[in-house]
C-alpha positions as CSV (number, residue, x, y, z in Angstrom):
1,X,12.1,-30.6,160.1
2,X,11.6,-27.2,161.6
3,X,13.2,-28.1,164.8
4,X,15.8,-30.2,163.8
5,X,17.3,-27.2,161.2
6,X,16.8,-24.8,164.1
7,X,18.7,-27.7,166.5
8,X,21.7,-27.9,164.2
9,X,22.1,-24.5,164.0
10,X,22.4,-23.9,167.3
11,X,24.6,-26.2,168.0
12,X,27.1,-25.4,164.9
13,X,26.5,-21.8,166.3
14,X,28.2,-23.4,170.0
15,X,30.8,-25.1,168.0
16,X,31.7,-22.5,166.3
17,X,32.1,-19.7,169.3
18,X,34.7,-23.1,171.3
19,X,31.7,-23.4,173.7
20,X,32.1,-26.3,175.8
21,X,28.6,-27.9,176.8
22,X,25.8,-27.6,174.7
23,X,22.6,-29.3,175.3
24,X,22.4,-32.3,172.6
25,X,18.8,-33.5,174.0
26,X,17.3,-29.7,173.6
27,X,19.5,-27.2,171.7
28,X,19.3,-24.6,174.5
29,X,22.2,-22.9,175.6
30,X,23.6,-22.8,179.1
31,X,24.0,-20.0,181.3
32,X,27.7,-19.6,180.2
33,X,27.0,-20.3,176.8
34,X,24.6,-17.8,176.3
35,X,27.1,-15.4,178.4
36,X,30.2,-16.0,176.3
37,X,27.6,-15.6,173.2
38,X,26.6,-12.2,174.8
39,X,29.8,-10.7,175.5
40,X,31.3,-11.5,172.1
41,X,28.2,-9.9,170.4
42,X,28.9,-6.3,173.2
43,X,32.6,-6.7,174.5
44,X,31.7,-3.6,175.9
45,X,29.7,-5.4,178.8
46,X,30.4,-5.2,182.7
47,X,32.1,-7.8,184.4
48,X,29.7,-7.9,186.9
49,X,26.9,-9.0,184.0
50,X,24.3,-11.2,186.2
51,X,21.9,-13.2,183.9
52,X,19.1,-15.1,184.2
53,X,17.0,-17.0,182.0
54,X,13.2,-16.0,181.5
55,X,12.5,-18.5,178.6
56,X,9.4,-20.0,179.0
57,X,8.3,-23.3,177.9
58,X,6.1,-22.2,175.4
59,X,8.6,-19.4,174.2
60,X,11.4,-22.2,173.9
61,X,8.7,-24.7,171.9
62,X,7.0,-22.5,169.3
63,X,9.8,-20.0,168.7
64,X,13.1,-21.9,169.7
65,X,14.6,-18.7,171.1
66,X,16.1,-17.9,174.3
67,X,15.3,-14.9,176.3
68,X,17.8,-13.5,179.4
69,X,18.2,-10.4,181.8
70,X,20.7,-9.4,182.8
71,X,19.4,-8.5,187.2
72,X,22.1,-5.7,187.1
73,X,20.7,-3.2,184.5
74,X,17.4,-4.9,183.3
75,X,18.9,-5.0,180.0
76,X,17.1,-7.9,178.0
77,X,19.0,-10.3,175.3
78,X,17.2,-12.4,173.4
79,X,19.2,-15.4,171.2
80,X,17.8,-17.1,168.3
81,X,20.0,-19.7,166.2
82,X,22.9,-18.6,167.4
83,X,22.3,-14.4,167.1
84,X,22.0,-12.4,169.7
85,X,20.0,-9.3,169.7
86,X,18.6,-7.0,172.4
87,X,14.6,-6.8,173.2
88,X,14.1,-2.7,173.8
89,X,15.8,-1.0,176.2
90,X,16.3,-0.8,180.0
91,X,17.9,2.2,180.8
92,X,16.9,4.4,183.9
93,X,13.6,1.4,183.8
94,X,12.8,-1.9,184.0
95,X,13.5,-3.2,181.0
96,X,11.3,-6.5,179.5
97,X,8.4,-6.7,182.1
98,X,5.7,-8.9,180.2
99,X,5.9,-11.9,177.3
100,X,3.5,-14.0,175.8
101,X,3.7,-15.9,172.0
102,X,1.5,-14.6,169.9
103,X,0.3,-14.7,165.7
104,X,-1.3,-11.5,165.6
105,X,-1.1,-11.8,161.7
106,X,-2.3,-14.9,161.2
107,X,0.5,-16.1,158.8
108,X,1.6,-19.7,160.7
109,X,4.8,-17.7,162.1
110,X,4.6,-16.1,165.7
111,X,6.2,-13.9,167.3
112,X,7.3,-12.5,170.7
113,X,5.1,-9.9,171.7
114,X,6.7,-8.0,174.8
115,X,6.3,-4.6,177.1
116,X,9.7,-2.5,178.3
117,X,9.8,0.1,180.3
118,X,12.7,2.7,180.5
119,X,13.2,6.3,181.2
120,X,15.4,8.5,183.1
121,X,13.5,11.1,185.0
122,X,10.3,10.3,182.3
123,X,9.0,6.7,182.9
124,X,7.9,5.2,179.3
125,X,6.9,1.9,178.9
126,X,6.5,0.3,175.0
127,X,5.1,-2.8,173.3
128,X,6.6,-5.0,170.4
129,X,6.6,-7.6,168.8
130,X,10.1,-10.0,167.8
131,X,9.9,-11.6,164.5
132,X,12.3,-14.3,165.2
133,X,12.5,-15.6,161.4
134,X,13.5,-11.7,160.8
135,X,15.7,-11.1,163.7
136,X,14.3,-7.9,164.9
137,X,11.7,-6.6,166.6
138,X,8.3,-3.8,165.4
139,X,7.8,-1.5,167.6
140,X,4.1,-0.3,168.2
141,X,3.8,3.9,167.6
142,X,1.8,4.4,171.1
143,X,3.8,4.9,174.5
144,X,2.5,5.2,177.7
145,X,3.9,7.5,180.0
146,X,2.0,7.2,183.5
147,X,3.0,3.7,184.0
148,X,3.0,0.2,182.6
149,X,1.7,-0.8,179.8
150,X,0.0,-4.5,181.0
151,X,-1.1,-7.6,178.2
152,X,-4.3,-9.8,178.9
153,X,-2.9,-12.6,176.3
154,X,-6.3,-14.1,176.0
155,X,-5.1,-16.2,172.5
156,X,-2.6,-16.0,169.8
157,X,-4.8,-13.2,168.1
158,X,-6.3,-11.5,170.9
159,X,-4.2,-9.2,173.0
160,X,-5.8,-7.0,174.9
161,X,-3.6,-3.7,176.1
162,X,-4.2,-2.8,179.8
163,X,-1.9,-0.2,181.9
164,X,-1.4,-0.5,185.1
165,X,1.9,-0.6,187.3
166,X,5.4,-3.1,187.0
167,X,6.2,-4.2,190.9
168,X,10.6,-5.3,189.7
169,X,10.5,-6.8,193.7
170,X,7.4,-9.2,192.8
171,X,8.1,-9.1,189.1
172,X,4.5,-8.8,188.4
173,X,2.3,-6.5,187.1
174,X,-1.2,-5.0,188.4
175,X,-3.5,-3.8,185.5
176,X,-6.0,-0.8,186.8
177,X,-7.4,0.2,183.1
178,X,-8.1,-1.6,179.8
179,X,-7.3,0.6,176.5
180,X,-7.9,-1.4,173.2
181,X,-5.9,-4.0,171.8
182,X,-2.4,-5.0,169.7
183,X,-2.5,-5.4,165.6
184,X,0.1,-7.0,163.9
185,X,0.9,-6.3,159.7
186,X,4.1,-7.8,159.1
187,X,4.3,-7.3,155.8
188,X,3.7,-3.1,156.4
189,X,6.3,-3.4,159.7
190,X,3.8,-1.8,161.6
191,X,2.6,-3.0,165.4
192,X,-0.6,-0.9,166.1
193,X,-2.1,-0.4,169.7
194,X,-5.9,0.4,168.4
195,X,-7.3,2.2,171.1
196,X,-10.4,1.8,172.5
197,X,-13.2,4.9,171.7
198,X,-14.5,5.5,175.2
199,X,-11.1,6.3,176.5
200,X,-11.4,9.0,179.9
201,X,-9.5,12.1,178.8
202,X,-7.4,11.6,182.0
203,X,-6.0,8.2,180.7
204,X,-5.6,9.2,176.9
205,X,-3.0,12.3,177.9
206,X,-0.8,9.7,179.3
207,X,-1.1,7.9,175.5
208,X,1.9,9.7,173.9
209,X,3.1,9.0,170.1
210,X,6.6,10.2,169.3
Protein backbone atom coordinates (compact mmCIF):
# COMPACT_ATOMS: atom_id res chain seq x y z
CA UNK A 1 0.00 0.00 0.00
CA UNK A 2 3.16 1.77 0.85
CA UNK A 3 4.39 1.93 -2.63
CA UNK A 4 1.42 2.52 -4.37
CA UNK A 5 0.64 5.92 -2.08
CA UNK A 6 4.24 6.87 -2.60
CA UNK A 7 3.59 5.95 -6.68
CA UNK A 8 0.64 8.25 -6.90
CA UNK A 9 2.18 10.89 -5.35
CA UNK A 10 4.83 11.05 -7.48
CA UNK A 11 3.18 10.94 -10.34
CA UNK A 12 0.34 13.72 -9.31
CA UNK A 13 3.59 15.59 -8.09
CA UNK A 14 4.72 15.27 -12.40
CA UNK A 15 1.28 16.17 -13.30
CA UNK A 16 1.15 18.85 -11.44
CA UNK A 17 4.66 20.63 -12.40
CA UNK A 18 3.17 19.98 -16.79
CA UNK A 19 5.97 17.36 -16.88
CA UNK A 20 5.75 15.41 -19.88
CA UNK A 21 7.00 11.64 -19.36
CA UNK A 22 6.74 10.08 -16.17
CA UNK A 23 7.53 6.60 -15.55
CA UNK A 24 3.94 4.66 -15.07
CA UNK A 25 5.85 1.07 -14.52
CA UNK A 26 8.23 2.69 -11.57
CA UNK A 27 7.35 6.20 -10.45
CA UNK A 28 10.89 7.47 -11.01
CA UNK A 29 11.49 10.58 -12.57
CA UNK A 30 13.50 11.28 -15.64
CA UNK A 31 16.53 13.19 -16.06
CA UNK A 32 14.47 16.25 -17.22
CA UNK A 33 11.86 15.68 -14.82
CA UNK A 34 13.86 15.76 -11.93
CA UNK A 35 15.67 18.88 -13.62
CA UNK A 36 12.59 20.95 -14.32
CA UNK A 37 11.56 19.74 -10.52
CA UNK A 38 15.06 21.19 -9.39
CA UNK A 39 15.10 24.39 -10.98
CA UNK A 40 11.61 25.39 -9.92
CA UNK A 41 12.43 24.48 -6.28
CA UNK A 42 16.22 27.06 -6.89
CA UNK A 43 15.48 29.33 -10.05
CA UNK A 44 18.52 30.60 -9.04
CA UNK A 45 20.50 27.52 -10.68
CA UNK A 46 23.12 27.76 -13.60
CA UNK A 47 22.27 27.00 -16.98
CA UNK A 48 24.99 24.90 -17.31
CA UNK A 49 23.42 22.50 -14.29
CA UNK A 50 24.86 18.86 -15.35
CA UNK A 51 22.99 16.04 -13.35
CA UNK A 52 23.36 12.68 -12.90
CA UNK A 53 21.53 10.10 -11.13
CA UNK A 54 23.21 8.14 -8.21
CA UNK A 55 20.03 6.28 -6.93
CA UNK A 56 20.79 2.95 -6.21
CA UNK A 57 18.55 0.06 -6.40
CA UNK A 58 18.19 -0.44 -2.94
CA UNK A 59 17.94 3.41 -2.23
CA UNK A 60 15.05 3.54 -4.95
CA UNK A 61 13.24 0.16 -3.20
CA UNK A 62 13.22 0.73 0.47
CA UNK A 63 13.08 4.53 0.55
CA UNK A 64 11.45 5.48 -2.90
CA UNK A 65 13.59 8.62 -3.17
CA UNK A 66 15.83 9.81 -5.83
CA UNK A 67 19.21 11.01 -5.30
CA UNK A 68 21.22 13.40 -8.14
CA UNK A 69 24.52 15.48 -8.54
CA UNK A 70 24.85 17.90 -10.18
CA UNK A 71 29.07 17.05 -11.97
CA UNK A 72 29.40 20.96 -12.08
CA UNK A 73 29.49 21.89 -8.37
CA UNK A 74 29.02 18.55 -6.55
CA UNK A 75 25.90 19.95 -5.15
CA UNK A 76 23.60 16.87 -4.18
CA UNK A 77 19.56 16.95 -4.53
CA UNK A 78 17.68 14.45 -3.27
CA UNK A 79 13.61 14.10 -4.29
CA UNK A 80 11.21 12.29 -2.35
CA UNK A 81 7.26 12.39 -3.41
CA UNK A 82 7.61 15.08 -5.40
CA UNK A 83 10.00 17.53 -2.85
CA UNK A 84 13.04 18.34 -3.46
CA UNK A 85 15.63 19.05 -0.82
CA UNK A 86 19.46 19.33 -0.82
CA UNK A 87 21.79 16.44 1.00
CA UNK A 88 24.67 18.87 2.83
CA UNK A 89 26.65 20.92 1.00
CA UNK A 90 29.30 20.94 -1.70
CA UNK A 91 30.94 24.06 -1.74
CA UNK A 92 34.78 24.45 -2.19
CA UNK A 93 34.40 20.06 -1.73
CA UNK A 94 33.01 17.20 -2.96
CA UNK A 95 29.81 17.20 -1.96
CA UNK A 96 27.79 13.48 -1.22
CA UNK A 97 30.72 10.96 -1.44
CA UNK A 98 29.26 7.79 0.30
CA UNK A 99 25.39 6.18 0.77
CA UNK A 100 24.08 3.24 2.14
CA UNK A 101 20.20 2.54 3.64
CA UNK A 102 20.34 2.16 6.93
CA UNK A 103 17.69 1.72 10.45
CA UNK A 104 19.97 2.78 12.91
CA UNK A 105 16.97 3.19 15.30
CA UNK A 106 15.36 0.18 14.81
CA UNK A 107 11.83 1.72 14.32
CA UNK A 108 10.72 -0.22 10.73
CA UNK A 109 11.54 3.34 8.90
CA UNK A 110 15.19 3.75 7.31
CA UNK A 111 16.86 6.33 6.38
CA UNK A 112 19.71 7.59 4.13
CA UNK A 113 22.73 7.72 5.93
CA UNK A 114 25.44 9.72 3.82
CA UNK A 115 29.17 11.54 4.10
CA UNK A 116 29.81 15.29 2.32
CA UNK A 117 32.66 16.83 2.23
CA UNK A 118 33.10 20.73 1.66
CA UNK A 119 35.36 23.51 2.61
CA UNK A 120 37.15 26.27 1.12
CA UNK A 121 40.74 26.47 2.13
CA UNK A 122 39.59 24.01 5.37
CA UNK A 123 38.56 20.47 4.02
CA UNK A 124 35.57 19.16 6.33
CA UNK A 125 33.82 16.18 5.63
CA UNK A 126 30.32 15.29 7.73
CA UNK A 127 27.88 12.39 8.22
CA UNK A 128 23.92 12.29 8.25
CA UNK A 129 21.39 10.69 8.13
CA UNK A 130 17.86 11.68 5.67
CA UNK A 131 14.64 10.84 7.31
CA UNK A 132 12.68 10.69 4.20
CA UNK A 133 9.12 10.32 6.02
CA UNK A 134 10.37 13.85 7.67
CA UNK A 135 11.99 15.46 4.72
CA UNK A 136 15.18 16.52 6.22
CA UNK A 137 18.20 15.37 7.22
CA UNK A 138 20.27 14.99 11.26
CA UNK A 139 23.41 15.88 11.13
CA UNK A 140 25.97 14.00 13.35
CA UNK A 141 28.00 16.70 15.95
CA UNK A 142 31.60 15.19 15.01
CA UNK A 143 33.57 16.49 11.75
CA UNK A 144 36.56 15.40 10.46
CA UNK A 145 38.94 17.79 9.23
CA UNK A 146 42.07 15.67 7.80
CA UNK A 147 40.12 13.92 5.22
CA UNK A 148 37.16 11.77 4.60
CA UNK A 149 35.04 10.48 6.66
CA UNK A 150 34.64 6.58 5.11
CA UNK A 151 31.28 4.03 6.09
CA UNK A 152 31.82 0.11 6.46
CA UNK A 153 27.88 -0.45 6.08
CA UNK A 154 28.17 -3.92 7.51
CA UNK A 155 23.96 -4.06 8.21
CA UNK A 156 21.10 -1.80 8.72
CA UNK A 157 22.30 -1.25 12.41
CA UNK A 158 25.90 -1.46 12.17
CA UNK A 159 27.83 1.32 10.64
CA UNK A 160 31.14 1.46 11.31
CA UNK A 161 32.89 5.09 10.84
CA UNK A 162 36.37 4.83 9.06
CA UNK A 163 38.39 8.03 7.61
CA UNK A 164 40.37 7.84 4.99
CA UNK A 165 40.62 9.88 1.59
CA UNK A 166 37.60 10.69 -1.34
CA UNK A 167 39.39 10.06 -4.97
CA UNK A 168 36.23 12.59 -7.13
CA UNK A 169 38.29 11.05 -10.54
CA UNK A 170 37.59 7.23 -9.26
CA UNK A 171 34.70 8.30 -7.16
CA UNK A 172 35.77 5.92 -4.48
CA UNK A 173 37.00 6.12 -1.24
CA UNK A 174 40.18 4.53 0.55
CA UNK A 175 39.72 4.03 4.35
CA UNK A 176 43.29 4.07 6.31
CA UNK A 177 41.71 4.25 10.10
CA UNK A 178 38.59 2.88 11.82
CA UNK A 179 37.08 5.42 14.70
CA UNK A 180 33.84 3.98 16.31
CA UNK A 181 30.58 3.86 14.87
CA UNK A 182 27.03 5.87 13.88
CA UNK A 183 23.88 6.03 16.52
CA UNK A 184 20.72 7.09 15.38
CA UNK A 185 17.77 8.65 18.08
CA UNK A 186 15.15 9.97 15.97
CA UNK A 187 12.99 10.81 18.35
CA UNK A 188 15.96 13.21 20.24
CA UNK A 189 17.16 14.46 16.40
CA UNK A 190 20.42 13.54 17.31
CA UNK A 191 23.08 11.38 14.88
CA UNK A 192 26.04 10.45 17.20
CA UNK A 193 29.49 9.26 15.82
CA UNK A 194 30.54 7.22 19.20
CA UNK A 195 34.07 7.14 19.14
CA UNK A 196 36.12 4.50 19.73
CA UNK A 197 38.42 4.68 23.32
CA UNK A 198 41.81 3.70 21.96
CA UNK A 199 41.82 6.56 19.48
CA UNK A 200 45.84 7.77 18.68
CA UNK A 201 46.01 11.45 19.80
CA UNK A 202 47.27 12.18 16.25
CA UNK A 203 43.82 11.02 14.66
CA UNK A 204 41.46 12.46 17.52
CA UNK A 205 42.88 16.33 16.78
CA UNK A 206 41.59 15.98 13.39
CA UNK A 207 37.89 14.96 15.28
CA UNK A 208 36.56 18.53 15.48
CA UNK A 209 32.85 19.37 17.08
CA UNK A 210 31.54 22.83 16.16
Amino acid sequence: MRSNAVLALVLSACALMGLSECSRESGRLSLSEAEALIRDFDTHLSTQLRLKEITTDEIWRRLHIQVFKDEGDFTTFVISNGRVGVLGTSFGGWGVTQMCVTDLDSNGSPELTYVYSWGSGLHRSHIAAYLPERGYSIEADIVYLSGDFVLDCLDDRNIIVQVGYYDWMQDRATAKAQVGRVILDSQAGKLIIELAGDLSPALKKWLFIP
